[in-house]
C-alpha positions as CSV (number, residue, x, y, z in Angstrom):
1,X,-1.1,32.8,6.1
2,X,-0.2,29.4,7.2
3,X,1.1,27.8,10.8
4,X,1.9,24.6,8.5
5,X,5.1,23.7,7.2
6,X,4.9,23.4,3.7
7,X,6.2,20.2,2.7
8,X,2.8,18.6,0.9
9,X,2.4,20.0,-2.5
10,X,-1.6,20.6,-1.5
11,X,-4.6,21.1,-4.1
12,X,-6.8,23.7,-3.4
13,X,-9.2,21.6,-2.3
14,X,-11.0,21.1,1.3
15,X,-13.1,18.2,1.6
16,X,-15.1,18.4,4.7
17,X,-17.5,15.3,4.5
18,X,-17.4,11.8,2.5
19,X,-20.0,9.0,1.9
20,X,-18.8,6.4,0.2
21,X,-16.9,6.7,-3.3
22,X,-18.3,10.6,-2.9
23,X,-16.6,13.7,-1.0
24,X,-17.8,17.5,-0.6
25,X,-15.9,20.4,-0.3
26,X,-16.1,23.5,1.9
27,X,-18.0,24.9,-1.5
28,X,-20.7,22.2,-1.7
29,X,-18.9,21.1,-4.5
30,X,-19.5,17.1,-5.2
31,X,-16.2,15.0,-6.2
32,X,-16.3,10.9,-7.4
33,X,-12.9,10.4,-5.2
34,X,-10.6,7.9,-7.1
35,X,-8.1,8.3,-4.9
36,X,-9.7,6.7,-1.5
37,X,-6.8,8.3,0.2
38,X,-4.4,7.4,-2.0
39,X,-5.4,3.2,-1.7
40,X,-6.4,3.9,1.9
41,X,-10.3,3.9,1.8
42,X,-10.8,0.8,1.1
43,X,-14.6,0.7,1.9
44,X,-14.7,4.9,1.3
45,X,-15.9,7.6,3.1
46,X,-17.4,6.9,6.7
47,X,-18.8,3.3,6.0
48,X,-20.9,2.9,8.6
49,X,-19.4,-0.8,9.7
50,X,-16.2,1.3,10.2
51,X,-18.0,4.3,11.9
52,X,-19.8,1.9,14.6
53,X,-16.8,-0.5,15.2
54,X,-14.9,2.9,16.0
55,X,-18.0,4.4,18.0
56,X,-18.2,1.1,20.1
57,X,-14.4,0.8,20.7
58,X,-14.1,4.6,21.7
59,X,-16.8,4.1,24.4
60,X,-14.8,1.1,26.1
61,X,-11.0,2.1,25.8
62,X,-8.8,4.3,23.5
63,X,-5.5,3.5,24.6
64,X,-3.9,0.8,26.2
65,X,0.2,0.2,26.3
66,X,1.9,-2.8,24.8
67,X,3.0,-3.9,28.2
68,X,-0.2,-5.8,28.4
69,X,-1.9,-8.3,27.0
70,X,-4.1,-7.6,24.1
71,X,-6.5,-10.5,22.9
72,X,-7.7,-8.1,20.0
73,X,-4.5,-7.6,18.7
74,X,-4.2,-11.1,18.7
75,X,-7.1,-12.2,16.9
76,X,-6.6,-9.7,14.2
77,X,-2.7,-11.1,13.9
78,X,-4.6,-14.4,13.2
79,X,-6.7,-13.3,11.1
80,X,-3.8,-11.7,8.7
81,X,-2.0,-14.7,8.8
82,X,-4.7,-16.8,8.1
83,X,-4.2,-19.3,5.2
84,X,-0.9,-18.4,4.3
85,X,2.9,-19.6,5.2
86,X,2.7,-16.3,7.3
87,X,3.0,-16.7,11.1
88,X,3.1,-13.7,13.4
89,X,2.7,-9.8,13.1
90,X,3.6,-6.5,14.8
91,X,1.5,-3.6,14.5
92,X,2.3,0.0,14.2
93,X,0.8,2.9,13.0
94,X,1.9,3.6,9.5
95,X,3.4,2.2,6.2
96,X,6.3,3.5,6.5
97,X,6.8,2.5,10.5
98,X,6.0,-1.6,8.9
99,X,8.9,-1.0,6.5
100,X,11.4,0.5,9.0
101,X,10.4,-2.9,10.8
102,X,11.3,-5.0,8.2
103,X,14.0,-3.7,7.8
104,X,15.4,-4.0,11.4
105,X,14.0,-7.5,11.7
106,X,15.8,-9.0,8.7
107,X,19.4,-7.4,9.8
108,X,18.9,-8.7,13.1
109,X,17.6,-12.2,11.8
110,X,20.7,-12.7,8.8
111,X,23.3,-10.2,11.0
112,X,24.0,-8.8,7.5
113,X,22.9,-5.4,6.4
114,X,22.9,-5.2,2.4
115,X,19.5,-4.8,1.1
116,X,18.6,-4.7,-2.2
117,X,15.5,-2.7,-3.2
118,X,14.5,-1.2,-7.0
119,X,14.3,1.5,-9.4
120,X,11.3,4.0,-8.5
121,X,10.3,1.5,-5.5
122,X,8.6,3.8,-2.3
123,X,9.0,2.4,0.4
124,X,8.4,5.6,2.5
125,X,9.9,8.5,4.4
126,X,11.8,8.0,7.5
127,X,15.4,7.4,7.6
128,X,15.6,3.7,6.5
129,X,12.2,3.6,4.5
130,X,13.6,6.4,2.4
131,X,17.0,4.7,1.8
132,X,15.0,1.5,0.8
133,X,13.3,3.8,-1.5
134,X,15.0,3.5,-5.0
135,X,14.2,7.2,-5.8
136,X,16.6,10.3,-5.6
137,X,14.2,12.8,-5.2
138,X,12.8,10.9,-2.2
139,X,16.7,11.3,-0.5
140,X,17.6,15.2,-1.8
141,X,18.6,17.3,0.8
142,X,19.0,15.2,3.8
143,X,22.4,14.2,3.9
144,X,23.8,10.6,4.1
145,X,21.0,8.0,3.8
146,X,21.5,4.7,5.8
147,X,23.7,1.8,4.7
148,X,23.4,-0.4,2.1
149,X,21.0,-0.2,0.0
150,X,21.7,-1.5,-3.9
151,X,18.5,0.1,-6.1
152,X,18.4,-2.8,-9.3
153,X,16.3,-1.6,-12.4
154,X,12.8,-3.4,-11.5
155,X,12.0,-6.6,-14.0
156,X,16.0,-7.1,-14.5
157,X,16.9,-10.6,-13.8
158,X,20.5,-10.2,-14.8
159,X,21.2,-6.8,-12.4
160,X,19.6,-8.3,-9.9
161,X,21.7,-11.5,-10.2
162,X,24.5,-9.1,-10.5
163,X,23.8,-7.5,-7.4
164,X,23.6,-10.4,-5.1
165,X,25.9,-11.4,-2.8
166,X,27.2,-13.5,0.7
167,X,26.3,-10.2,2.2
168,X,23.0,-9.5,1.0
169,X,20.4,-9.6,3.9
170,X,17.4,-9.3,2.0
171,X,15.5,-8.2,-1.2
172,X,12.5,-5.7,-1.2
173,X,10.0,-5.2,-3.4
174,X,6.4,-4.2,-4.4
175,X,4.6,-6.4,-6.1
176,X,2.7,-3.1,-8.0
177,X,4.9,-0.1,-7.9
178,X,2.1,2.3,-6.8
179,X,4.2,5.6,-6.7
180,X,6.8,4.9,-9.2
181,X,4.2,4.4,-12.3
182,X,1.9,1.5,-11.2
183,X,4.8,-1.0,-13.0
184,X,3.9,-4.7,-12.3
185,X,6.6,-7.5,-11.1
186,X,6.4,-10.1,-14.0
187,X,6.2,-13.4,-13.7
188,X,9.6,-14.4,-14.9
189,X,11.0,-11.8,-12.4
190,X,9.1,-12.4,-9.5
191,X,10.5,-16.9,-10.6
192,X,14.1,-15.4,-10.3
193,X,13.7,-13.3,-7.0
194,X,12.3,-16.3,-5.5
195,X,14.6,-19.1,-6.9
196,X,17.2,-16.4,-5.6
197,X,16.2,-16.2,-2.1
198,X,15.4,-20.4,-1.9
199,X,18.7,-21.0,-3.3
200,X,20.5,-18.1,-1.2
201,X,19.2,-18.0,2.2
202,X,18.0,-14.5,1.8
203,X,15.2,-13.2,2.8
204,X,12.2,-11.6,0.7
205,X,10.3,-8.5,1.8
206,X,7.3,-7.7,-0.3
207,X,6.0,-4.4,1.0
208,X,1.9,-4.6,0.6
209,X,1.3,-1.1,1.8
210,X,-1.0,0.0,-0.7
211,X,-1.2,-3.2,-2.4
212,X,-2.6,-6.0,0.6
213,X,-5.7,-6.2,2.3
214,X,-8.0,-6.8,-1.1
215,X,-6.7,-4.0,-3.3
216,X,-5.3,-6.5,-5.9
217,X,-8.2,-8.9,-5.9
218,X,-6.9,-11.0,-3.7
219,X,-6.2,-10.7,0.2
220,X,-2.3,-9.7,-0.8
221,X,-0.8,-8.9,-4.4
222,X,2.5,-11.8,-3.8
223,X,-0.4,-14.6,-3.5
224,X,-0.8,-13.5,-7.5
225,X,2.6,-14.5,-8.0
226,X,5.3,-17.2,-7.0
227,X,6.5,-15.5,-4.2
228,X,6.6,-17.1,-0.7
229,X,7.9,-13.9,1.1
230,X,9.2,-13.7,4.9
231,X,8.2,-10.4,5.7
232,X,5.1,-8.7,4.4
233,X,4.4,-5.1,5.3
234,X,0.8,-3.5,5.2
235,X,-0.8,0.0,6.3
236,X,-3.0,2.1,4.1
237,X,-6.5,-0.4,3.8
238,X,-6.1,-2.3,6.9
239,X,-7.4,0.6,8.9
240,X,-10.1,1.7,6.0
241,X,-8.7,5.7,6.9
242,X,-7.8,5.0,10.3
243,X,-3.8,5.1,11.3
244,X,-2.3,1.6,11.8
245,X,-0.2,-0.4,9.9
246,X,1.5,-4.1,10.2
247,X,4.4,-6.5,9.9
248,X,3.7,-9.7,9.5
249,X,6.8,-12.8,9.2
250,X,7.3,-16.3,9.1
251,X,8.1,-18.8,12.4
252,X,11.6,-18.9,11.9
253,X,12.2,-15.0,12.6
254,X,10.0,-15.3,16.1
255,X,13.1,-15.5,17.8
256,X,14.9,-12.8,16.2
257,X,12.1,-10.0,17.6
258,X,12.2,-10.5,21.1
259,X,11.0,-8.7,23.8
260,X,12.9,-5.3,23.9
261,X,14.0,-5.2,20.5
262,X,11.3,-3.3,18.7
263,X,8.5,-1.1,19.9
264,X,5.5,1.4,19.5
265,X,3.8,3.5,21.6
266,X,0.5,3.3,19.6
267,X,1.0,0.5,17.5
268,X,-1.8,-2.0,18.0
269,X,-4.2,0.6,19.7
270,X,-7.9,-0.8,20.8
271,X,-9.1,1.7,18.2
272,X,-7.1,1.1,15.3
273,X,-7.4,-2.6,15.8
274,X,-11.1,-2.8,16.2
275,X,-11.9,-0.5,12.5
276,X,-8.7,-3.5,11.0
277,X,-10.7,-6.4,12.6
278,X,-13.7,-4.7,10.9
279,X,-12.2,-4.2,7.6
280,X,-10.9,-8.0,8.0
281,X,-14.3,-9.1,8.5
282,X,-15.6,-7.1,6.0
283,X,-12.9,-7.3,3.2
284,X,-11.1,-10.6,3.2
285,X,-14.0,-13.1,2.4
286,X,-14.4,-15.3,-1.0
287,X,-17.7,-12.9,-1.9
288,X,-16.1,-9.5,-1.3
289,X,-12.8,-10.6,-3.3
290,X,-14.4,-12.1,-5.9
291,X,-16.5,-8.6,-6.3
292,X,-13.4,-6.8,-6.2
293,X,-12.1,-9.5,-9.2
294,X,-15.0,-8.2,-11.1
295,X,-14.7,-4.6,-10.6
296,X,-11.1,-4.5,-12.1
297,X,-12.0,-6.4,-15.0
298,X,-15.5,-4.0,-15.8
299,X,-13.1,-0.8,-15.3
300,X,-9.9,-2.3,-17.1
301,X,-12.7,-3.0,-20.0
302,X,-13.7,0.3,-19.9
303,X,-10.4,2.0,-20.1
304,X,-9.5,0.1,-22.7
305,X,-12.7,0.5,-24.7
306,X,-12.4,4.4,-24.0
307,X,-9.1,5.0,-23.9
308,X,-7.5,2.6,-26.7
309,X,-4.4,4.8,-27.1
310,X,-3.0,4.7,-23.7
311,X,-1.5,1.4,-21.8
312,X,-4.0,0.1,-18.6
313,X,-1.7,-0.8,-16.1
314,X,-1.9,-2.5,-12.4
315,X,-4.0,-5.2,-11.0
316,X,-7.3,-5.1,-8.9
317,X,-8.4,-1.6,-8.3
318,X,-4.7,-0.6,-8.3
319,X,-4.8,1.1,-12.2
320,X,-2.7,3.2,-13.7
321,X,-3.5,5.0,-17.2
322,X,0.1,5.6,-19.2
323,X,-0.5,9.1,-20.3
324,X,1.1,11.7,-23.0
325,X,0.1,14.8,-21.3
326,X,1.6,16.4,-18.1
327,X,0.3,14.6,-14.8
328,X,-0.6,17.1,-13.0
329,X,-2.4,19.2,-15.8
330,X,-4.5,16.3,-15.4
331,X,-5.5,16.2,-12.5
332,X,-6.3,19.8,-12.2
333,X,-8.0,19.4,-14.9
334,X,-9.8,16.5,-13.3
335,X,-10.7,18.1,-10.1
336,X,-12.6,21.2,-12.0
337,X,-15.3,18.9,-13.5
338,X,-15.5,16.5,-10.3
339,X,-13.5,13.6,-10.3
340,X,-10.2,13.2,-7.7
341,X,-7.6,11.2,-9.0
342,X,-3.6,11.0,-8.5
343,X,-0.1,10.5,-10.5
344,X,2.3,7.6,-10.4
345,X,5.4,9.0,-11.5
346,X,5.9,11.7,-14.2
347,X,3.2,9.9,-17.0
348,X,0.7,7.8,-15.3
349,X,-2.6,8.6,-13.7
350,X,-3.2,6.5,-10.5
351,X,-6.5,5.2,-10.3
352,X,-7.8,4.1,-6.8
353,X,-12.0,3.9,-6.6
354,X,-13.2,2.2,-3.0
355,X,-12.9,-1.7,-3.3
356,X,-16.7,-1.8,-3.3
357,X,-17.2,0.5,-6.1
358,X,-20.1,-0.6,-8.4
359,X,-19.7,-0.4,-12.1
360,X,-22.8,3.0,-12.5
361,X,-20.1,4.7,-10.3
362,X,-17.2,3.3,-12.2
363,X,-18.9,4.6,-15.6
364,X,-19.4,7.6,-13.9
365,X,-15.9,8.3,-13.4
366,X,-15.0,7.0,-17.0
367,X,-17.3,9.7,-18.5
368,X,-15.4,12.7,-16.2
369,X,-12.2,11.4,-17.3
370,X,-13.4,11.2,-21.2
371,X,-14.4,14.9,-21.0
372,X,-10.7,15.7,-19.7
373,X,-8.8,13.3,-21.8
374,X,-10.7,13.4,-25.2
């Protein structure tokens, strides 16, 4: 028996303590966790620059309301927009929450409300995060989603050019489609999206959920690429495991988010915002990049060396393996010997280690997967 709505398909699995890229169930059972979350831990289990940054701001103030001041939320604001065209942010508590503010920031801004997102994009799973979301299992059951929302096949230059018009408010995209199969903009898409938007007025929306904040290599995915975006949306890594997520826009749009015309109870809490400005200071640094850099190309190596029949996809630690055999067969499968991983889609195995995995815990994942997938 169960008090709990049943709307997570759940593993049988209940982790009660974490250190690092390692996590122990109720059993004593030891796991290598390649999931972090699902892209969330980005420094693992209970690092302790996390731990004390949450200690010391739970002793001093857990809740403030956003009718005050807050120099902390501030600084970490800065710090976000800190070398880039980027000038302000908003914070909230989730992923999803950042999206739904995006979304209500660019139809106020253009006063148009076409949006065009893609085929198998998540952009989450309230009401307008799920209509962004270019996936019908995502919208099943729940009656009308929310107007308009045009979902283009992803890396289609000509639909997308076909789908454009005087009342298109915006285009959203990942950069890395984590959920829909860890499929990567290419360059000669993400040149037409932005030549689009430059020549059109519209605005760009690259949601960074589970790709900002160092997960790509670099402090957000779009820096990878040519596109200069006006809205960026983060969550997942910014809090390392703790709720909070972000929306961060360029100077022309200050205007257009006034006082009154967007809100959250919790969003920029003393707590969350003291473990982000942790992981900031922590995370978003030349050294701790470049490590990250270095990571993805040991473990792309190593799939590839180990795995030569199946595609390596993604960027950073954001990998997917393109598989033949049923996702979740594999991941039970995974989870008997030890290792926690996730699907992206119907084919692909998600793989998400901490971003400061070292390469003897990488190989130690690579030899758990081998026994499953060889």
């Amino acid at each position: 028996m169960t008090a709990l709505f049943q709307n997570y398909g759940r593993r049988p699995i209940n982790l009660v303590e974490g250190q690092g890229v390692y996590a122990w169930d109720s059993t004593g059972k030891k796991y290598v966790d390649f999931t972090s979350g699902i892209a969330v831990l980005a420094l693992g289990h209970c690092h302790p620059i996390l731990v004390n940054a949450l200690k010391e701001q739970s002793e001093k103030l857990w809740h403030v309301s956003n009718l005050y001041a807050s120099p902390q939320q501030d600084r970490l604001a800065a710090d976000l927009v800190q070398d880039t065209h980027l000038s302000y942010g908003f914070f909230c508590n989730s992923g999803t929450e950042a999206n739904e503010a995006a979304i209500k920031l660019a139809r106020k801004h253009t006063k148009k409300h076409k949006m065009i997102t893609f085929v198998n994009s998540f952009h989450g799973r309230t009401f307008a995060a799920m209509s962004a979301t270019g996936q019908e299992k995502v919208h099943s059951g729940f009656g009308p989603i929310v107007e308009t929302f045009e979902y283009v096949e992803f890396n289609n230059i000509v639909a997308l050019q076909q789908a454009v018009d005087d009342e298109t408010a915006a285009i959203m995209l990942e950069v890395i489609q984590g959920e829909g199969g860890v499929n990567t903009v290419t360059p000669a898409f993400a040149e037409a999206i932005q030549k689009i938007c430059d020549d059109t007025g519209i605005l760009l929306i690259v949601d960074e959920v589970q790709t900002g904040i160092g997960r790509t290599g670099s402090k957000f995915a779009y820096e990878q690429t040519v596109l200069k975006p006006n809205i960026v949306t983060l969550a997942k890594g910014l809090g390392g495991g703790f709720p909070i997520g972000a929306m961060l826009g360029t100077a022309d749009l200050f205007d257009s988010f006034g006082p009154g015309t967007h809100g959250s109870t919790f969003g920029g809490n003393p707590q969350a915002v003291a473990v982000a400005q942790a992981i900031s200071d922590t995370v978003l640094t030349a050294d701790f990049l470049g490590n990250v850099q270095a990571s993805s190309q040991y473990f792309k190596e190593q799939l590839t060396m180990h795995f030569p029949q199946y595609e390596v996809r993604g960027m950073g630690l954001l990998l997917g393996l393109a598989l033949d055999k049923p996702i979740p067969e594999i991941v039970a499968a995974c989870e008997e010997i030890g290792l926690l991983v996730v699907g992206a889609g119907a084919t692909t195995l998600r793989l998400l280690p901490p971003l400061n995995v070292t390469n003897a815990e990488i190989d130690e994942a690579i030899a758990l997967l081998k026994s499953v997938l060889l």
